[in-house]
DSSP file (Angstrom, degrees, kcal/mol; ACC not computed):
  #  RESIDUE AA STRUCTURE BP1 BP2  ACC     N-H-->O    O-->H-N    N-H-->O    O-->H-N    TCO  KAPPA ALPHA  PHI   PSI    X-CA   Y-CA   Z-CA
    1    1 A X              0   0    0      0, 0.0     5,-0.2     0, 0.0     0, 0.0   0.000 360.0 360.0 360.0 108.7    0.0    0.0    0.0
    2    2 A X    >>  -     0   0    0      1,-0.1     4,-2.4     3,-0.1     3,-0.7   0.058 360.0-117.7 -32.9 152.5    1.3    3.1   -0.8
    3    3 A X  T 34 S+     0   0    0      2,-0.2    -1,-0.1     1,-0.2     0, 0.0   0.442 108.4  58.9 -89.5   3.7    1.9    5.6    2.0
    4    4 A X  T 34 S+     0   0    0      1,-0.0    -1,-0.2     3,-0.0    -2,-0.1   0.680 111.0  50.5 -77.0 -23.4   -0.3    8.4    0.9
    5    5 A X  T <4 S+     0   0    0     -3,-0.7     2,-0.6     2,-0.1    -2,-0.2   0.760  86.8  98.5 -89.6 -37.6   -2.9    5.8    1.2
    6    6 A X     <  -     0   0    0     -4,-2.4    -1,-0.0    -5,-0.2     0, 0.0  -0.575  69.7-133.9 -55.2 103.7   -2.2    4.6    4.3
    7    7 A X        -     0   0    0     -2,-0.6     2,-0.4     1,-0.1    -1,-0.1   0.007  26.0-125.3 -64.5 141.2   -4.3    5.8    7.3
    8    8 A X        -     0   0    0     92,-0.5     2,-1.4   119,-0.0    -1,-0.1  -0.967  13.3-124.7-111.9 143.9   -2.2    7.0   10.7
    9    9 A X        -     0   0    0     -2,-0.4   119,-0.3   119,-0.1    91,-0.2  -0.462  30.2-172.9 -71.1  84.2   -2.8    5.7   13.6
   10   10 A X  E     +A   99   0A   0     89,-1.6    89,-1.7    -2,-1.4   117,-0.3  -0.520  12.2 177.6 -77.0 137.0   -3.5    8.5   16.4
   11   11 A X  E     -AB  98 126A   0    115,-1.7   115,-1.0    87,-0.3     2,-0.2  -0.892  31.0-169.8-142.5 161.9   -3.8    7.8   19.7
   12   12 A X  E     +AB  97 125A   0     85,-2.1    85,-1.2   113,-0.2     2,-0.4  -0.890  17.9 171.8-148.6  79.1   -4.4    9.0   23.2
   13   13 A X  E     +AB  96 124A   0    111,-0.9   111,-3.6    -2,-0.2     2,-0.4  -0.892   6.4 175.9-104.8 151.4   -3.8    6.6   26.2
   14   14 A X  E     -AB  95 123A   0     81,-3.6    81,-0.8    -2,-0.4     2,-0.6  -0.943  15.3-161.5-154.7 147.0   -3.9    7.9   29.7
   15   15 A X  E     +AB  94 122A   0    107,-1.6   107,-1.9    -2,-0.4     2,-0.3  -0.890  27.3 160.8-123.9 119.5   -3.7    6.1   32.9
   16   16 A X  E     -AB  93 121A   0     77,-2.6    77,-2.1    -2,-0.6     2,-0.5  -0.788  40.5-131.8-140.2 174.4   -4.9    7.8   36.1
   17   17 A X  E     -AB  92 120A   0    103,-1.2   102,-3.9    -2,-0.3   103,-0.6  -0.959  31.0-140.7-131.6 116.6   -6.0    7.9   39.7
   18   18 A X        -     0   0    0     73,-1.2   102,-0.3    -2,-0.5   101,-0.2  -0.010  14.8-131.1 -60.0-172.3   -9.2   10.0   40.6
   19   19 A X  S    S+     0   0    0     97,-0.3     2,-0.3     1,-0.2    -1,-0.1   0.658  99.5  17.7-105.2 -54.0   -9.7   12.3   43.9
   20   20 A X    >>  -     0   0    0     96,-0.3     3,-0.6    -3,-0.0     4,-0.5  -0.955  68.6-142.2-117.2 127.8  -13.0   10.5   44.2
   21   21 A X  H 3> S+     0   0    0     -2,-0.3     4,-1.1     1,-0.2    67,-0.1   0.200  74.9  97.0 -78.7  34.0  -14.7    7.2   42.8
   22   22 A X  H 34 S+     0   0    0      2,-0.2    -1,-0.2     1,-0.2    94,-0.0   0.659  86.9  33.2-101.8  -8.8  -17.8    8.3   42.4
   23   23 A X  H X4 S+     0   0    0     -3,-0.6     3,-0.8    93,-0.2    -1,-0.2   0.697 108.8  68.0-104.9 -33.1  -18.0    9.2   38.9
   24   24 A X  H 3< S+     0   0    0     -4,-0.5    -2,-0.2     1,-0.2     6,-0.1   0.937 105.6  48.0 -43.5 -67.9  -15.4    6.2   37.9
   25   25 A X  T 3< S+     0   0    0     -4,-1.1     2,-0.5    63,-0.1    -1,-0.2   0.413  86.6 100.3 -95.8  42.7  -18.4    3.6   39.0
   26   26 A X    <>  -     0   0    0     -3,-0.8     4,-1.2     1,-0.1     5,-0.1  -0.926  48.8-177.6 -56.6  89.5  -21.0    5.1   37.3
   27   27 A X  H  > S+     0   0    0     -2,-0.5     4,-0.7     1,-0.2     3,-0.1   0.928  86.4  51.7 -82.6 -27.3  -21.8    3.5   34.3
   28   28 A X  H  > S+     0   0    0      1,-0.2     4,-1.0     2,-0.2    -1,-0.2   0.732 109.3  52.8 -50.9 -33.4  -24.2    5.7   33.3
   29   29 A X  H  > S+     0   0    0      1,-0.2     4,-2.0     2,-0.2    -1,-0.2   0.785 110.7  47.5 -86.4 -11.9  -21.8    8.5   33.8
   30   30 A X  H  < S+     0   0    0     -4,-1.2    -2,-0.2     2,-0.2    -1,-0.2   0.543 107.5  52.6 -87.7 -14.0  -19.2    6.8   31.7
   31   31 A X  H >X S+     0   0    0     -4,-0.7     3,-2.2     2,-0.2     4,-1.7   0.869 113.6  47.0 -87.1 -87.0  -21.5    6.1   29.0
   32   32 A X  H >< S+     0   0    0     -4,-1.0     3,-2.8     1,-0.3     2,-1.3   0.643 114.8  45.3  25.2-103.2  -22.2   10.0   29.3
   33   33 A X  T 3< S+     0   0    0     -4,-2.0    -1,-0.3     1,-0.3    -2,-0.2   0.180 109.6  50.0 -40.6   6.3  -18.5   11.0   29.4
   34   34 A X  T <> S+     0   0    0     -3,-2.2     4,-2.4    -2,-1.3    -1,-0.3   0.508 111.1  58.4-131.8 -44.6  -17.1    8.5   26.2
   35   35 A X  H <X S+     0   0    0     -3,-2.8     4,-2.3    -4,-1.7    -2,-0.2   0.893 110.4  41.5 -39.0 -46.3  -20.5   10.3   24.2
   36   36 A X  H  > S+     0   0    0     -4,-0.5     4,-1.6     1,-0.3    -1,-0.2   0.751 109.8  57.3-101.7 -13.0  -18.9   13.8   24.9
   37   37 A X  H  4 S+     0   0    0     -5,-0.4     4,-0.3     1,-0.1    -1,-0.3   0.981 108.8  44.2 -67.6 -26.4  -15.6   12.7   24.1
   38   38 A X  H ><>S+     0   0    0     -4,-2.4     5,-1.7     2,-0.2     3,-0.5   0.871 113.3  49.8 -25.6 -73.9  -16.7   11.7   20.9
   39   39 A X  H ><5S+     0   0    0     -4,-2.3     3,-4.6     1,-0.2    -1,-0.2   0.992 114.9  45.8 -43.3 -75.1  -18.7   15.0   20.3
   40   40 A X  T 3<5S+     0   0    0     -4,-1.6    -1,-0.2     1,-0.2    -2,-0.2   0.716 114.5  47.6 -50.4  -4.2  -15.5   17.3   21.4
   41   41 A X  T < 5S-     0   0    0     -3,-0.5    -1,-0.2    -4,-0.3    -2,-0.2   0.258 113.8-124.5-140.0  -9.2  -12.8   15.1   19.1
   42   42 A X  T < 5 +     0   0    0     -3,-4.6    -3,-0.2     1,-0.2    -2,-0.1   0.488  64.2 144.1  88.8 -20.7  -15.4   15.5   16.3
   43   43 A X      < -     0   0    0     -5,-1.7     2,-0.4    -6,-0.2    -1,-0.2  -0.136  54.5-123.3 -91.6 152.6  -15.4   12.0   16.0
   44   44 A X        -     0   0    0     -5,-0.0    34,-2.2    -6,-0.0     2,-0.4  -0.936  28.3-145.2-119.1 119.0  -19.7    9.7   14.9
   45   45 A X  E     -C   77   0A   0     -2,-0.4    32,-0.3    32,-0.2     3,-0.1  -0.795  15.5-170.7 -74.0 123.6  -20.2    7.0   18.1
   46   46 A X  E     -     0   0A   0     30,-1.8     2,-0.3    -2,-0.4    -1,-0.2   0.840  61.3 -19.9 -99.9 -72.3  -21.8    4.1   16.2
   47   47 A X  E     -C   76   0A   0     29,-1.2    29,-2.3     2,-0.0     2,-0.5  -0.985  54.4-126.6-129.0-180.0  -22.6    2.1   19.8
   48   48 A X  E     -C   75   0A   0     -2,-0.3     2,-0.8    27,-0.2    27,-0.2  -0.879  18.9-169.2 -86.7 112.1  -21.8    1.8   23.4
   49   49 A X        -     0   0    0     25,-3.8     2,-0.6    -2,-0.5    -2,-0.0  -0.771   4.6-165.7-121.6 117.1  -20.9   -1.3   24.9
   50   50 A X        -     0   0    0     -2,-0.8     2,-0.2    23,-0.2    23,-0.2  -0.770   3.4-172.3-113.6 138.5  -20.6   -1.7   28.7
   51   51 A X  E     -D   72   0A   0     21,-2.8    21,-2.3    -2,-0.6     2,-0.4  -0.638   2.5-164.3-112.6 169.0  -19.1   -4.4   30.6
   52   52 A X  E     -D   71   0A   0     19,-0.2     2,-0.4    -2,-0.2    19,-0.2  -0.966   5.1-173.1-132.4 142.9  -18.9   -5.3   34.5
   53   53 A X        -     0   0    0     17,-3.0    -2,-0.0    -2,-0.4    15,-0.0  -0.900  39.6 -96.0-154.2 144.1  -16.9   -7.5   36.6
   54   54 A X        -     0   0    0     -2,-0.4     2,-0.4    15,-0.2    15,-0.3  -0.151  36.2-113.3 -65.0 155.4  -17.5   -8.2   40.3
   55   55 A X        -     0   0    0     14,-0.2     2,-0.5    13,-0.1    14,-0.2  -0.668  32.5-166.4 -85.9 116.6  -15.6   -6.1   42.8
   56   56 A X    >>  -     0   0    0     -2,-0.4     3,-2.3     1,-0.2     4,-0.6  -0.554  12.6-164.3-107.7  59.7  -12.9   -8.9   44.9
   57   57 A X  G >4 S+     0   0    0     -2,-0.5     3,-2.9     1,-0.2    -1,-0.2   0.724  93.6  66.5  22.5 -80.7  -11.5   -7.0   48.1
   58   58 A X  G 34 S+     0   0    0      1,-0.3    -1,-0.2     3,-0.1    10,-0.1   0.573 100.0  46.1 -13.6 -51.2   -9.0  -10.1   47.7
   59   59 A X  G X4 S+     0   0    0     -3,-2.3     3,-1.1     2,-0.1     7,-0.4   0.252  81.7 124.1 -88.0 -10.0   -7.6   -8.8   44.3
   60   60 A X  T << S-     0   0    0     -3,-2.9     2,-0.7    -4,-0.6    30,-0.1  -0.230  90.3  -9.2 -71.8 160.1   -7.2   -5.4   45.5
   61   61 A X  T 3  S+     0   0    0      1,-0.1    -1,-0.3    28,-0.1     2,-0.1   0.442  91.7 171.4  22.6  18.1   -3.6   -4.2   45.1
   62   62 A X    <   -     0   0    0     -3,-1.1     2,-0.7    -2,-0.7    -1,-0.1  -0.271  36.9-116.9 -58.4 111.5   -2.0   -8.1   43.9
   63   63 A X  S    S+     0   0    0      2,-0.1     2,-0.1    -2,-0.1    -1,-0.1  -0.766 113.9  42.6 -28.1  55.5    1.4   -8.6   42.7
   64   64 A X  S    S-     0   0    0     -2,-0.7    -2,-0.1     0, 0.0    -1,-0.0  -0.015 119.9-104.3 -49.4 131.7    1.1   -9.7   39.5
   65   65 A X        -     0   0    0     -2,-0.1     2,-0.4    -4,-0.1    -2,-0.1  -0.287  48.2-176.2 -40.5 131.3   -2.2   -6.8   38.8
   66   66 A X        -     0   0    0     -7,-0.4    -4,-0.2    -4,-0.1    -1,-0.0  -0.951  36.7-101.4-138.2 124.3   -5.4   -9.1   38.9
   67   67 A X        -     0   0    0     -2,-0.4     2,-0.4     1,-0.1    -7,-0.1  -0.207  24.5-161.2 -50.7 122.5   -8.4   -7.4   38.2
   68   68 A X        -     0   0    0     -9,-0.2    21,-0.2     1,-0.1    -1,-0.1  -0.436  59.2-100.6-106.5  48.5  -10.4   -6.7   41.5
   69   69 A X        +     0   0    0     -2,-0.4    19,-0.2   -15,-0.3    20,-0.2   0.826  62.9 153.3  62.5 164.6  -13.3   -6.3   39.1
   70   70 A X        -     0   0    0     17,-0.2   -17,-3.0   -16,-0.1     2,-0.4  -0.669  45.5 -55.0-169.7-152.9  -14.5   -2.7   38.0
   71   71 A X  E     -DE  52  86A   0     15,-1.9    15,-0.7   -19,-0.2     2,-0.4  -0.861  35.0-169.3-121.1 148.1  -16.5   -1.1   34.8
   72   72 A X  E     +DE  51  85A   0    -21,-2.3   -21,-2.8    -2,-0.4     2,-0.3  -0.865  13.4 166.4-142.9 128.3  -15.4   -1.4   31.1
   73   73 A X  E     + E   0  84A   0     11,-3.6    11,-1.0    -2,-0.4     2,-0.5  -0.857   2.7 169.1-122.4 163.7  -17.3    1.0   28.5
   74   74 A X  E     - E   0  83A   0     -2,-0.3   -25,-3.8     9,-0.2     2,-0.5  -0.963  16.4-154.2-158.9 156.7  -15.9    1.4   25.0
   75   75 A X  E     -CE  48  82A   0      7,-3.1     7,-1.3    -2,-0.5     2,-0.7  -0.989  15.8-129.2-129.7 129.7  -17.9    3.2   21.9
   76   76 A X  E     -CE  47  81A   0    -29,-2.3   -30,-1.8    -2,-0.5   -29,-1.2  -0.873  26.1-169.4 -93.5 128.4  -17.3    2.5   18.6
   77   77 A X  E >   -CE  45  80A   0     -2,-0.7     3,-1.5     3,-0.6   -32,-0.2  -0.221  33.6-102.5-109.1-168.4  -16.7    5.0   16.5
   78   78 A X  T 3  S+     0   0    0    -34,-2.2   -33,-0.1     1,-0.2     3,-0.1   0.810 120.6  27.2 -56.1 -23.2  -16.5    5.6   12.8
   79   79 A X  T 3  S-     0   0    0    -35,-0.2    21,-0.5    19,-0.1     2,-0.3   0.142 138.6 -51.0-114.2   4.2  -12.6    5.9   12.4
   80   80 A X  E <  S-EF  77  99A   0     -3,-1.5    -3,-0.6    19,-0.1     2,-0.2  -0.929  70.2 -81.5 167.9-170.5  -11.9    3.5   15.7
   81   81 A X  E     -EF  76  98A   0     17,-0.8    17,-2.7    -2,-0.3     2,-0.3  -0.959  17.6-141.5-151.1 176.3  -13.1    3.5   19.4
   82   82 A X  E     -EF  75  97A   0     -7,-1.3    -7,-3.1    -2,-0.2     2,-0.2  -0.766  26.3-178.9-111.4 156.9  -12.5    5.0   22.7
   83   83 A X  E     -EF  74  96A   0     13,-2.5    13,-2.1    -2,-0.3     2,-0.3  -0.952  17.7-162.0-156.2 171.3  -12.7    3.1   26.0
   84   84 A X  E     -EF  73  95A   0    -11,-1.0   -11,-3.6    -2,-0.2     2,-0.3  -0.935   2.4-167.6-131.7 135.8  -12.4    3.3   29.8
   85   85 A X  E     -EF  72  94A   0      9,-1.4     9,-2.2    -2,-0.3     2,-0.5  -0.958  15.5-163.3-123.2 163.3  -11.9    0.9   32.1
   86   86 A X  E     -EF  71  93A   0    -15,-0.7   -15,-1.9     7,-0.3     2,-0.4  -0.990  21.3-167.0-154.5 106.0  -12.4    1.7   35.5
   87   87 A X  E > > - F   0  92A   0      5,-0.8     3,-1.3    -2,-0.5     5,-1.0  -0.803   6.0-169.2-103.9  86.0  -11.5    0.2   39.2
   88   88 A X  T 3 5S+     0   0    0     -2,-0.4   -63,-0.1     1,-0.3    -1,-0.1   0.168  78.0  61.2 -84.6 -10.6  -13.6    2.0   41.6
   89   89 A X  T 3 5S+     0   0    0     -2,-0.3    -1,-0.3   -20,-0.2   -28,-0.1   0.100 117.5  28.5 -94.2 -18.0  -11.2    0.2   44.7
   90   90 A X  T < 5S-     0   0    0     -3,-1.3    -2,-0.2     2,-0.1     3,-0.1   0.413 106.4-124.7-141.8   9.9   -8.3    1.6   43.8
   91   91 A X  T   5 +     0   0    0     -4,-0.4   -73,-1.2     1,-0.2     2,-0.2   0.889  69.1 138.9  27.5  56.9   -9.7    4.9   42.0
   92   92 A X  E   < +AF  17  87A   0     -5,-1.0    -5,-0.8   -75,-0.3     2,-0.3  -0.629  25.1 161.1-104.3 143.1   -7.8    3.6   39.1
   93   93 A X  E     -AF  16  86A   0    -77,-2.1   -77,-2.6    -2,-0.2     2,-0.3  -0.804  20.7-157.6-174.2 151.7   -9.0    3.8   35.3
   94   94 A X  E     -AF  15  85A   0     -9,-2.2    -9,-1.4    -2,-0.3     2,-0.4  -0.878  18.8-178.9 -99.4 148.9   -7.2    3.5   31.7
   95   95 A X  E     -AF  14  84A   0    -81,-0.8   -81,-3.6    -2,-0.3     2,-0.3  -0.980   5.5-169.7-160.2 169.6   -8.9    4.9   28.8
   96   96 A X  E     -AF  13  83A   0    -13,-2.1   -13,-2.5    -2,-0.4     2,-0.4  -0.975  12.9-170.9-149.6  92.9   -8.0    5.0   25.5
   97   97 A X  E     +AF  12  82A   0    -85,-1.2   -85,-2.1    -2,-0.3     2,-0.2  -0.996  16.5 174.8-116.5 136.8   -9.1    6.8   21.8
   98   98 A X  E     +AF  11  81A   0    -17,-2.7   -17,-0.8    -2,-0.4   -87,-0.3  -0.888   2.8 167.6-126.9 169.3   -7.6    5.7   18.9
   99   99 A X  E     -AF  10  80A   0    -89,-1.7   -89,-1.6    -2,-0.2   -19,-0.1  -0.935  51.8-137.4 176.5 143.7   -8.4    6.9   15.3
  100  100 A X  S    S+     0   0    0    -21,-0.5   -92,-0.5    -2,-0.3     2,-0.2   0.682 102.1  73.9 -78.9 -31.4   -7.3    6.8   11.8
  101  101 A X  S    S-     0   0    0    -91,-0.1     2,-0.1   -94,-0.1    -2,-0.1  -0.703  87.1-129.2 -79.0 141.2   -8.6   10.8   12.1
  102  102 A X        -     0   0    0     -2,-0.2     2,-0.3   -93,-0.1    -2,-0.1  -0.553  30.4-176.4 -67.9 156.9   -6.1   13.2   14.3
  103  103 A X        -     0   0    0     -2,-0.1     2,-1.0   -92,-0.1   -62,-0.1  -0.744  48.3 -75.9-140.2-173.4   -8.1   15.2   17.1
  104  104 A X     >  -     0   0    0     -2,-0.3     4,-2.2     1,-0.1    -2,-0.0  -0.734  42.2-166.0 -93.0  88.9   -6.6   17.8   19.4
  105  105 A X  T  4 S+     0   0    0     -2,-1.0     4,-0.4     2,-0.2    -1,-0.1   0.547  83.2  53.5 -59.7  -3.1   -4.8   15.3   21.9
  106  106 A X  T >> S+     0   0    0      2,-0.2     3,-2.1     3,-0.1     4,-1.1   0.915 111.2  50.3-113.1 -84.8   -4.2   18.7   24.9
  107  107 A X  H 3> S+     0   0    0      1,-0.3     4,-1.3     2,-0.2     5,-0.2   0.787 107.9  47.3 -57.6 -45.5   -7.7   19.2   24.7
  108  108 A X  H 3X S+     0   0    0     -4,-2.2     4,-2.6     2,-0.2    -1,-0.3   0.936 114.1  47.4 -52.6 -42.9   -8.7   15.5   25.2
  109  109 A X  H X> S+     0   0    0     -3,-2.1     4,-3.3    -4,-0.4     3,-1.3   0.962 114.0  49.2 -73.8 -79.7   -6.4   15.0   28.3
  110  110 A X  H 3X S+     0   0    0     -4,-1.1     4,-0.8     1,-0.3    -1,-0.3   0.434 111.0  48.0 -25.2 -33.7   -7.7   18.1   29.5
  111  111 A X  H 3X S+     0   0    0     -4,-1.3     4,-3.1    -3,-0.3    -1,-0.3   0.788 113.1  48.3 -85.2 -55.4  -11.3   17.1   29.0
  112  112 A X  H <X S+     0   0    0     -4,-2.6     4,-0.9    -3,-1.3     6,-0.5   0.790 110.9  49.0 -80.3  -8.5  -10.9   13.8   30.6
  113  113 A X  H  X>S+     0   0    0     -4,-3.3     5,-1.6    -5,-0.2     4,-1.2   0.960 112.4  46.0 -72.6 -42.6   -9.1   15.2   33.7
  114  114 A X  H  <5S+     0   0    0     -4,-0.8    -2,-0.2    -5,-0.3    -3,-0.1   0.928 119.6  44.8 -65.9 -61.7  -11.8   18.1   34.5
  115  115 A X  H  <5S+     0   0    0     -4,-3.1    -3,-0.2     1,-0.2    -2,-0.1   0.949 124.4  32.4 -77.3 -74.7  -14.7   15.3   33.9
  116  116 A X  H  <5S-     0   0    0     -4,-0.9   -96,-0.3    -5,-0.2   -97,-0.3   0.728 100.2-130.0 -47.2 -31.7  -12.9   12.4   36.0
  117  117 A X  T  <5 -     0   0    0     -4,-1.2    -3,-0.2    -5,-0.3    -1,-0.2   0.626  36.5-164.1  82.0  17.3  -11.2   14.6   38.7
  118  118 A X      < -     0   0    0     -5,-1.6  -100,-0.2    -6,-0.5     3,-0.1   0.128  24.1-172.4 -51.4 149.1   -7.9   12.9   38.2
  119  119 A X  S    S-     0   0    0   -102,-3.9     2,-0.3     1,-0.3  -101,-0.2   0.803  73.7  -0.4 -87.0 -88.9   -5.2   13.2   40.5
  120  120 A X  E    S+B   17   0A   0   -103,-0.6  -103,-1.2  -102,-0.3     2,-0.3  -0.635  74.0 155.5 -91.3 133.0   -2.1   11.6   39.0
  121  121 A X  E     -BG  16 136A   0     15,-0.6    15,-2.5    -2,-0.3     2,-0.4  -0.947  31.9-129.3-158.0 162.1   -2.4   10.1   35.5
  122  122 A X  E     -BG  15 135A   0   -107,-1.9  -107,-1.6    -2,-0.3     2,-0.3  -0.997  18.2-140.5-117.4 133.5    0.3    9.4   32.7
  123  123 A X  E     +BG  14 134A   0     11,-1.8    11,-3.7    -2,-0.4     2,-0.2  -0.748  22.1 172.0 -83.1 105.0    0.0   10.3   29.5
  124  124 A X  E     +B   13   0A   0   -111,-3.6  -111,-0.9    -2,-0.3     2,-0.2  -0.816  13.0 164.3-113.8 165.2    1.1    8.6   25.9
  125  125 A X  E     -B   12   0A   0      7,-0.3     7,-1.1  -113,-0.3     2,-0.4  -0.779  10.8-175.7-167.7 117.5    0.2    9.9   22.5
  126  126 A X  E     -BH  11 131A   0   -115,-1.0  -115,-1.7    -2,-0.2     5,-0.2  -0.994  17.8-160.4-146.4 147.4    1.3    9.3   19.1
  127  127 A X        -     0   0    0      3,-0.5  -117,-0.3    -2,-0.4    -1,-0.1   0.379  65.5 -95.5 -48.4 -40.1    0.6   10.7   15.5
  128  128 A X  S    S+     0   0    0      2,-0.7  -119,-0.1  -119,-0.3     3,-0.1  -0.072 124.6  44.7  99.6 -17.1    1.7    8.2   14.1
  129  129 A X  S    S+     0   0    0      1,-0.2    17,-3.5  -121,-0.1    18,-0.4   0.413 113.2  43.7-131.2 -33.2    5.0    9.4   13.5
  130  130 A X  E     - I   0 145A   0     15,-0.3    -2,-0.7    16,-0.1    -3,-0.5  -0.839  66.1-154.1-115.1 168.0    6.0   11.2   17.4
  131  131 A X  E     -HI 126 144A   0     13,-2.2    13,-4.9    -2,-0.3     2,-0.3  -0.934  12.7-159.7-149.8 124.2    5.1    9.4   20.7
  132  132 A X  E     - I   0 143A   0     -7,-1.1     2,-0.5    -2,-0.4    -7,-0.3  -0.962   7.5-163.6-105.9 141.7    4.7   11.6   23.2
  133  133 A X        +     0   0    0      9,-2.2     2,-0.6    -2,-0.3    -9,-0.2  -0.882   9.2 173.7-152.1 110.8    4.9   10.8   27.3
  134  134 A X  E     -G  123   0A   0    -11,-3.7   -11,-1.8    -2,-0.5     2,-0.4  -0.915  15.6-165.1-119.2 134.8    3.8   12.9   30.4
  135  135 A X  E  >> -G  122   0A   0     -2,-0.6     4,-0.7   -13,-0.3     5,-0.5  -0.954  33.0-134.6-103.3 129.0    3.7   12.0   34.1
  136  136 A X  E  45S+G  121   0A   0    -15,-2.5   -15,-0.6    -2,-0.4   -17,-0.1  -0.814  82.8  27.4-116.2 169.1    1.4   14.6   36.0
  137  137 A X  T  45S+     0   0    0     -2,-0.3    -1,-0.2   -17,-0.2   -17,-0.1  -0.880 126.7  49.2 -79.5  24.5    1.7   16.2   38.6
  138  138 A X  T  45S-     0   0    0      2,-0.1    -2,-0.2     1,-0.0    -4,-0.0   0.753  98.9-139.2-101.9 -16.5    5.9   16.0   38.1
  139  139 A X  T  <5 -     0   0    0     -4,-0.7     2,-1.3     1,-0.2    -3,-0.1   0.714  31.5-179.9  68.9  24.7    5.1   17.2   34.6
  140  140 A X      < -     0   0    0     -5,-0.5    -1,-0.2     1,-0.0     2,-0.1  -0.440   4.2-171.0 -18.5  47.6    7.7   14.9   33.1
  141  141 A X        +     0   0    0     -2,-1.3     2,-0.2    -7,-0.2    -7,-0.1  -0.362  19.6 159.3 -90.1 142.9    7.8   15.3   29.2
  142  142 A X        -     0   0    0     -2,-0.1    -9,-2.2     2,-0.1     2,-0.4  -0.942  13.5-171.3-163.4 123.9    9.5   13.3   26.7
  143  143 A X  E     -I  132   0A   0     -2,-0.2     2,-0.4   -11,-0.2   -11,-0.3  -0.990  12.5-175.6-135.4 132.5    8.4   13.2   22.3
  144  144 A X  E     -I  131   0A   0    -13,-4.9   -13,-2.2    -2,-0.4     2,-0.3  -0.811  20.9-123.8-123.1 155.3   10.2   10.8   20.9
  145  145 A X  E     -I  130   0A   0     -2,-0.4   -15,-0.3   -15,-0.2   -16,-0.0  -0.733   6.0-160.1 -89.9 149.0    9.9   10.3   16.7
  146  146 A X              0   0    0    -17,-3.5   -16,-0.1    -2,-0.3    -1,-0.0   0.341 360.0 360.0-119.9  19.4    9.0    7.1   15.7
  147  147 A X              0   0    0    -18,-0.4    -1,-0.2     0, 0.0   -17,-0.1   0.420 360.0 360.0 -87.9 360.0   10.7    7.9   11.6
């Protein structure tokens, strides 16, 4: 395939801890929040799918990570999907857009920090061509080219 032809892959992942879990186990509110990322990024949600898995005390911090059960929403959209998943025990969550379209990656982070309430999260991002990498709150920046 030529490379004119070839879609790039843009992406967003970011990995956090909230202030509060109270919007993290919400599914309703996650469904909500995946809608308006959609909307801000420009981007057509085709559906919503949400998943559950029971909450284990047991599991809570384990050495290898074992899921201590949580929320998992993802939308697909036209170009891709977003998702979150979300541990409501550990006021943990990952979430995720990728797309063949670029969006405004600043504006996304920004969006999902203000809606969740994050505390700490780290940040990856790539173009297709740079990968970028932020640790907040030490504000830790690093863009690496991937040519």
């Amino acid at each position: 395939m030529h490379d004119a032809l070839a879609p790039k892959r843009c992406m967003i992942a970011l990995d956090g801890i909230v202030k509060d879990s109270k919007r993290i186990a919400s599914a309703t509110y996650l469904q909500k929040f995946l809608s308006s990322v959609a909307e801000k990024a420009g981007m057509t949600v085709l559906n919503i799918t949400t998943s559950y898995i029971k909450e284990d005390l047991n599991k809570l911090g384990a050495i290898p990570f074992e899921d201590e059960g949580g929320i998992s929403v993802q939308a697909l959209i036209s170009t891709s999907h977003i998702a979150i998943h979300t541990w409501r025990l550990s006021r943990t969550f990952m979430f995720d857009l990728v797309s063949c379209r670029k969006f405004d990656y600043d504006m996304i982070e920004k969006f999902v920090v203000k809606s969740l309430g994050v505390d700490k999260i780290i940040y990856r991002a790539t173009d297709g061509v740079e990968v970028s990498l932020r640790i907040h709150p030490d504000r830790l920046t690093s863009t690496h080219s991937l040519r």
